[in-house]
C-alpha positions in Angstrom: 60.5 9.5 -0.7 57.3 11.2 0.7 55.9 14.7 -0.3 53.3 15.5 1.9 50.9 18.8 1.5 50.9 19.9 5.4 46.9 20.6 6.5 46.1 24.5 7.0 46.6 25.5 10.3 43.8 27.3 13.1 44.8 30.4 14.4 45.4 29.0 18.2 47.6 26.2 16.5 49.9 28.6 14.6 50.0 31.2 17.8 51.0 27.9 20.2 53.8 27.3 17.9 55.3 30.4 17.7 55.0 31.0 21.0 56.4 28.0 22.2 60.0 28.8 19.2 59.9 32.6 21.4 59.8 31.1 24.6 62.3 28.6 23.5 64.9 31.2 22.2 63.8 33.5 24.8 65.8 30.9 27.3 68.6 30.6 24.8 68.8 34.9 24.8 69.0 35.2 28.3 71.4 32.4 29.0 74.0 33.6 26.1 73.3 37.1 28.4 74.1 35.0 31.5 77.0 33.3 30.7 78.6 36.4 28.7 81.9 38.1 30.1 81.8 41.2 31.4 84.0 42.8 28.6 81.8 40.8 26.2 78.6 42.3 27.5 79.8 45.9 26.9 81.2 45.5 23.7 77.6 43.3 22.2 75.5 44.9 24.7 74.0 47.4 21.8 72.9 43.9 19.5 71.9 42.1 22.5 69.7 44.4 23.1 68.2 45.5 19.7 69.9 43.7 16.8 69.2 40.4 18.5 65.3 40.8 19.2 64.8 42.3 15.9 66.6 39.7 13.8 64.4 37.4 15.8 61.1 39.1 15.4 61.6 38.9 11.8 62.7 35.2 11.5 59.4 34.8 13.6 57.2 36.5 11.2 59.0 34.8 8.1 57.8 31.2 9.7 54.2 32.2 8.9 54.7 31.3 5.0 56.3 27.9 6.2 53.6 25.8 4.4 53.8 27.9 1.6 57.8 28.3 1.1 58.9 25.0 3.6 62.6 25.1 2.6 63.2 29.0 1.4 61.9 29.8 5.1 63.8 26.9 7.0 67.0 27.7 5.1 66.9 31.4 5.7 65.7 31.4 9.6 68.5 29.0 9.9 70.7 31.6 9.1 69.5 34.0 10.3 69.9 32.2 14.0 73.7 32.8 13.3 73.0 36.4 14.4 70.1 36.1 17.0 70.3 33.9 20.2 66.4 34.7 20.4 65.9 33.3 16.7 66.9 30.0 17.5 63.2 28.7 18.9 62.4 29.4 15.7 65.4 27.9 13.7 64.2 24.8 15.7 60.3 25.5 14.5 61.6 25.1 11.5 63.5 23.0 10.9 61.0 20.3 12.6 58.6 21.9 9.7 60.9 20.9 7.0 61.0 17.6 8.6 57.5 16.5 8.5 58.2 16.5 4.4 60.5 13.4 5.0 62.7 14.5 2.2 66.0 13.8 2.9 68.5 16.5 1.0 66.1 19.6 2.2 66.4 18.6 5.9 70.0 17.6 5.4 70.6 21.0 3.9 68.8 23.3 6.5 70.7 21.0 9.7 73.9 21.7 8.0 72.9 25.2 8.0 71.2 25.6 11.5 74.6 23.8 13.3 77.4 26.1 10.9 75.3 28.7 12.4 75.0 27.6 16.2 79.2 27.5 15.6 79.0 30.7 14.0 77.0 32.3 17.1 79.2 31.2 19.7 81.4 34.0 18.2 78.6 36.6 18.5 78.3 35.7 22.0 81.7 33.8 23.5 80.9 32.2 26.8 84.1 30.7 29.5 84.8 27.6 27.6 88.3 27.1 27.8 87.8 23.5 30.4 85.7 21.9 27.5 86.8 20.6 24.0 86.7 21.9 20.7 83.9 18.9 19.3 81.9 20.0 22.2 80.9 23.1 20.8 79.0 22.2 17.2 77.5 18.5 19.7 74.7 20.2 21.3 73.8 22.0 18.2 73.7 18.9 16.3 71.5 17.3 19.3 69.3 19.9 19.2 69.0 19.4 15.6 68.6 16.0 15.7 65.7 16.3 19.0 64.3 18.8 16.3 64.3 16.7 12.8 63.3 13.4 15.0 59.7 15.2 16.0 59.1 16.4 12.4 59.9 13.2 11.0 57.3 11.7 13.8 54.6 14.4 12.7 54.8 13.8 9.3 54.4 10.0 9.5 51.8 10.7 11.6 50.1 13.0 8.9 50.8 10.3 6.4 49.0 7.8 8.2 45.9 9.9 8.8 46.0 11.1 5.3 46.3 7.4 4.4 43.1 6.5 6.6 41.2 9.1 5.2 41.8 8.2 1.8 40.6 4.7 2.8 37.8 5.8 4.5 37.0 7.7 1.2 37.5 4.9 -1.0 35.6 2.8 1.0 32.0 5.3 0.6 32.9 5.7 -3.0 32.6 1.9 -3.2 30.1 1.3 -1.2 27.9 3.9 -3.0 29.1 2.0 -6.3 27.5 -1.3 -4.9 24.3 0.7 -3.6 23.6 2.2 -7.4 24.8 -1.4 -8.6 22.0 -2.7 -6.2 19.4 -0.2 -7.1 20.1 -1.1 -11.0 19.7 -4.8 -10.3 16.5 -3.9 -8.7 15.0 -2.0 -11.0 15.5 -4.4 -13.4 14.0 -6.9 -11.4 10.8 -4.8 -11.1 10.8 -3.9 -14.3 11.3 -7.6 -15.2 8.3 -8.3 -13.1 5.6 -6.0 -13.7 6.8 -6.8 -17.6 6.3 -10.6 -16.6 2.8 -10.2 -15.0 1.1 -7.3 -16.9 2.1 -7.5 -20.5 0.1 -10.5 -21.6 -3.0 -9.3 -19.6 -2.7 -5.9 -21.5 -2.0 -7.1 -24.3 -5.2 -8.8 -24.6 -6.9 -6.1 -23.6 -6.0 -3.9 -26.1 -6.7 -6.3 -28.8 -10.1 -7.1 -27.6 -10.7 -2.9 -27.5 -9.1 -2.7 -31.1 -11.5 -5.5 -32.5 -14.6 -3.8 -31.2 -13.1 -0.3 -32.7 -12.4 -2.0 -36.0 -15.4 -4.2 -36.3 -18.7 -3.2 -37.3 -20.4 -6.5 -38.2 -20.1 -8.0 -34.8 -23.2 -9.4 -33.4 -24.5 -8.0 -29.8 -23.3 -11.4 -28.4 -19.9 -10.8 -29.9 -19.4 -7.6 -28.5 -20.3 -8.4 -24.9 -18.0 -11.6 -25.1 -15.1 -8.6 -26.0 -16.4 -6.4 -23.4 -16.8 -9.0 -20.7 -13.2 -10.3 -21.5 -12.2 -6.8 -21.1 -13.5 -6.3 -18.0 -12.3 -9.3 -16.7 -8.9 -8.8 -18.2 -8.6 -6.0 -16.8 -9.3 -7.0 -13.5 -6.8 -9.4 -13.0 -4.2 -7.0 -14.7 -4.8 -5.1 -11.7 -4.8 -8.2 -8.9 -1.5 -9.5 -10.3 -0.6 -5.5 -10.4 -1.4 -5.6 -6.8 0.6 -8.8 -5.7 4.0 -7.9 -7.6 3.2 -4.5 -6.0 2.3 -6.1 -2.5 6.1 -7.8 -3.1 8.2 -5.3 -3.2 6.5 -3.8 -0.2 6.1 -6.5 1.9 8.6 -7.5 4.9 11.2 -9.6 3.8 10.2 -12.3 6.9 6.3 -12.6 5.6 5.6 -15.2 3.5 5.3 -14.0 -0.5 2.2 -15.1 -2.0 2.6 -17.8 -4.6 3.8 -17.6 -8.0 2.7 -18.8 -11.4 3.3 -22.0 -12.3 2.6 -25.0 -14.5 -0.7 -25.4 -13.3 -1.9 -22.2 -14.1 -1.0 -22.0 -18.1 -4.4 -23.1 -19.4 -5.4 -20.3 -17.7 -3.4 -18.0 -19.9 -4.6 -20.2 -23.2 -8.3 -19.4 -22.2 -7.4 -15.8 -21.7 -5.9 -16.0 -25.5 -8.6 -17.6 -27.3 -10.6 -14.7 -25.6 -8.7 -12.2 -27.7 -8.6 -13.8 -30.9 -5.9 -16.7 -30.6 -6.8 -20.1 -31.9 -4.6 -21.8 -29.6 -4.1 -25.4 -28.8 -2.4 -26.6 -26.1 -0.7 -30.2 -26.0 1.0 -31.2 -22.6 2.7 -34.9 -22.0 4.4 -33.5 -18.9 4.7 -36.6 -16.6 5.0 -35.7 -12.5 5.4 -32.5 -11.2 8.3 -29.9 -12.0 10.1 -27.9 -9.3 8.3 -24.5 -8.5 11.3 -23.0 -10.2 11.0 -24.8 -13.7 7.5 -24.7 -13.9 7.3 -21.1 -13.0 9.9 -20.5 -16.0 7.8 -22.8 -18.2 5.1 -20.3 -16.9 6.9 -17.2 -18.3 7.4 -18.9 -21.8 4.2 -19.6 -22.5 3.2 -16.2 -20.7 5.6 -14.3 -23.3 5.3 -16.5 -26.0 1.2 -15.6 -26.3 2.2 -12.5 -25.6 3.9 -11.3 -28.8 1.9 -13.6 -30.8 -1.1 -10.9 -29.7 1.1 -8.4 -30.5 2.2 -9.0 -33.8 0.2 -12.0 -35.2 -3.6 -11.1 -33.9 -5.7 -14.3 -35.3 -2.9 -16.2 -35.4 -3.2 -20.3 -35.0 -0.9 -20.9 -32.0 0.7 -24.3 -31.2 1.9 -24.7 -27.4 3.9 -27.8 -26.5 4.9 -28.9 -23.1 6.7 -32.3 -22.6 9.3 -33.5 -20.4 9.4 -35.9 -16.9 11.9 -36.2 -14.3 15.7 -36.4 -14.6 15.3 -35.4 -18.1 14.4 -32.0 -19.3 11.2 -29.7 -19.9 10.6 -28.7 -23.3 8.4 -25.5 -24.1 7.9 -24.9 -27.7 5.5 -22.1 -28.9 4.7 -21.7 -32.3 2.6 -19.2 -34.5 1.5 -19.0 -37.8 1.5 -15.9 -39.6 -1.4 -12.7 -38.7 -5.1 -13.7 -39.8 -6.0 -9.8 -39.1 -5.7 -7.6 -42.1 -5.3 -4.4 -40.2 -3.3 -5.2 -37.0 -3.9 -3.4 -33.7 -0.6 -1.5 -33.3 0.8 -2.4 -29.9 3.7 -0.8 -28.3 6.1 -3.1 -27.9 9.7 -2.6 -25.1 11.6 -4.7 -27.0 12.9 -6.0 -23.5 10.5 -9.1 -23.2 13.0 -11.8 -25.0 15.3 -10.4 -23.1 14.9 -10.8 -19.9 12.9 -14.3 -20.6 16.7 -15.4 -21.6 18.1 -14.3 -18.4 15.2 -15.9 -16.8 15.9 -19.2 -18.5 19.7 -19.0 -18.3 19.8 -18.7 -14.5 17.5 -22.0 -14.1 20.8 -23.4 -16.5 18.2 -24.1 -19.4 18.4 -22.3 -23.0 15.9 -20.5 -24.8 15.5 -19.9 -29.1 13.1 -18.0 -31.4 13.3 -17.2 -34.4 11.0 -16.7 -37.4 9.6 -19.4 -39.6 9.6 -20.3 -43.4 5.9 -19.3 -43.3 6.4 -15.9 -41.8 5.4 -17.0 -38.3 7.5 -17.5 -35.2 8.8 -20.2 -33.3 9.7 -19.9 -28.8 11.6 -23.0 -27.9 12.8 -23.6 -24.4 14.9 -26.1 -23.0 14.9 -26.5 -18.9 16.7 -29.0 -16.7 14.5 -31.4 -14.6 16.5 -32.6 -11.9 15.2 -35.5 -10.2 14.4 -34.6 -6.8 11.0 -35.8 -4.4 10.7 -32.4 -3.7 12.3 -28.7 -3.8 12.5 -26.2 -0.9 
């Protein structure tokens, strides 16, 4: 079963139906006035004339709540056709309304109705029919019926499988502007991921450098252009790595992207931490050359493992071990020992860093630990697979 909520109808599309049912029952009048005998005509010729028209003028009118009362106004125009010749357009009207609903017992019940009173009319208006039988007379009411119930059951399928399409066509933006937010998430995080990735350590050391001149007052004039040239430098390259993740994400995806961090470039990042403060060693027994995606992971450990030691152990001693060699795996481990600072620089921290360094480690299938030690430092461990391949694309 099928309930259907017919559309609204235009003004020109209600007007063309009604005044197709009054040109319809307009034949039907004037044949029943045709075909009438003589003695009939006088006797009915007062309701053919007034009664008739009226009865249909009304049953015209009623069809204009249709969509709002489908069977009330079906049932009762079918009726009312047993008194009107010129109401049977629209007892046709609607009873192809009622069958664009598809609901069985409603139609059933208003054909039943419309064909008792077709019968029922003949006696209103008798005609010559004494050559043909008896089960002729209710047949071409019950063809008419059935011409009638056959286009409304082939509207309202029709409605059904519009309504259907539009539904898919509306599920189908409501997904696709699921995946565009789910895209738009994914790549924010990225960025965010990024620019966390590239400028927090550089920052980071910044601000401690700024904090030690602003808390120190016994530092000689070397001393404090040392801090202020490893400010300025620092800075600077915040802002050139600022400008390649930025020049990235604007770029055209067919240009080549400019290179990425890798193994190669981490004493780089332990020079830029004994500027701040760090005592850092660095011990390597890497043998051969990772694939640019390990070492740039390996890059991103070491990157974020200096980078909370600055934040929350300033004058730490920090221990950075790389080992590994192909076919095997690459092993990161970054350990610090407690603050040496009495009064910390405060530095904000996201709290996302660890985070997304785990995703970043998980998807190149290694896994990543920290934790705090006995002797209230902190330990960054990282295992990553090496496969062994002469090169990487």
């Amino acid at each position: 079963m099928y309930t259907d909520v017919a559309p609204r109808l235009g003004g020109w599309q209600q007007t063309w139906r009604l005044a197709a049912a009054a040109a319809l029952g307009i034949l039907v009048w004037l044949a029943a006035g045709v075909l009438m005998p003589p003695g009939q005509a006088a006797r009915t010729g007062s309701w053919y004339a007034t009664g008739d028209p009226l009865f249909a003028l009304g049953s015209l009118a009623l069809l204009l709540w249709r969509r709002r009362f489908p069977f009330a106004v079906a049932l009762t125009v079918a009726i009312a056709s047993a008194a009107s010749a010129l109401a049977t357009g629209a007892a046709l009207l609607a009873l192809t309304s009622i069958a664009t609903r598809r609901r069985p017992a409603e139609t059933g019940a208003v054909v039943l109705a419309y064909v008792v009173a077709s019968t029922l009319a003949v006696r209103l208006y008798p005609v010559d029919s004494s050559d043909s039988p008896t089960w002729l007379h209710p047949l071409i009411p019950a063809l008419t019926a059935g011409i009638a119930v056959a286009v409304g059951a082939a509207v309202g399928a029709r409605r059904v499988e519009v309504r259907s399409l539009r539904e898919r066509a509306e599920s189908a933006e409501r997904e696709q502007a699921a995946r565009a937010a789910q895209v738009r998430a994914l790549e924010r995080n990225r960025i965010a991921r990024e620019m966390h990735d590239v400028m927090a350590h550089r920052i980071s050391l910044v601000v401690m450098q700024a904090g030690v001149l602003d808390h120190r007052a016994d530092l000689t004039p070397e001393e404090n252009r040392t801090l202020v040239r490893g400010i300025a430098d620092g800075s600077r390259q915040a802002l050139e790595e600022l400008r390649d993740v930025l020049g990235v994400l604007r770029a055209d995806p067919d240009s080549p992207a400019s290179p990425q961090p890798s193994l190669d470039r981490i004493p780089e990042l332990v020079e830029g931490a004994r500027a701040s403060g760090l005592d850092v060693t660095l011990t390597s027994t890497v043998t051969g050359t990772p694939p640019d995606a390990v070492g740039r992971t390996c890059y991103r450990v070491v990157q974020e493992g200096l980078t909370n030691a600055t934040k929350h152990a300033p004058g730490a001693d920090v221990r950075i071990t790389i080992e590994g060699t192909a076919g095997g795996e690459l092993r990161i481990g970054v350990r610090n020992s407690p603050a040496a600072v009495a009064h910390p620089v405060l530095l904000p921290a996201s709290g996302f860093g660890l985070l997304g360094l785990d995703e970043r480690v998980t998807l190149a299938g290694g896994e990543l630990d920290h934790r705090p030690t006995s002797d209230d430092g902190y330990v960054l461990t990282a295992q990553l697979p090496w496969p062994h391949h002469p090169y990487e694309k």
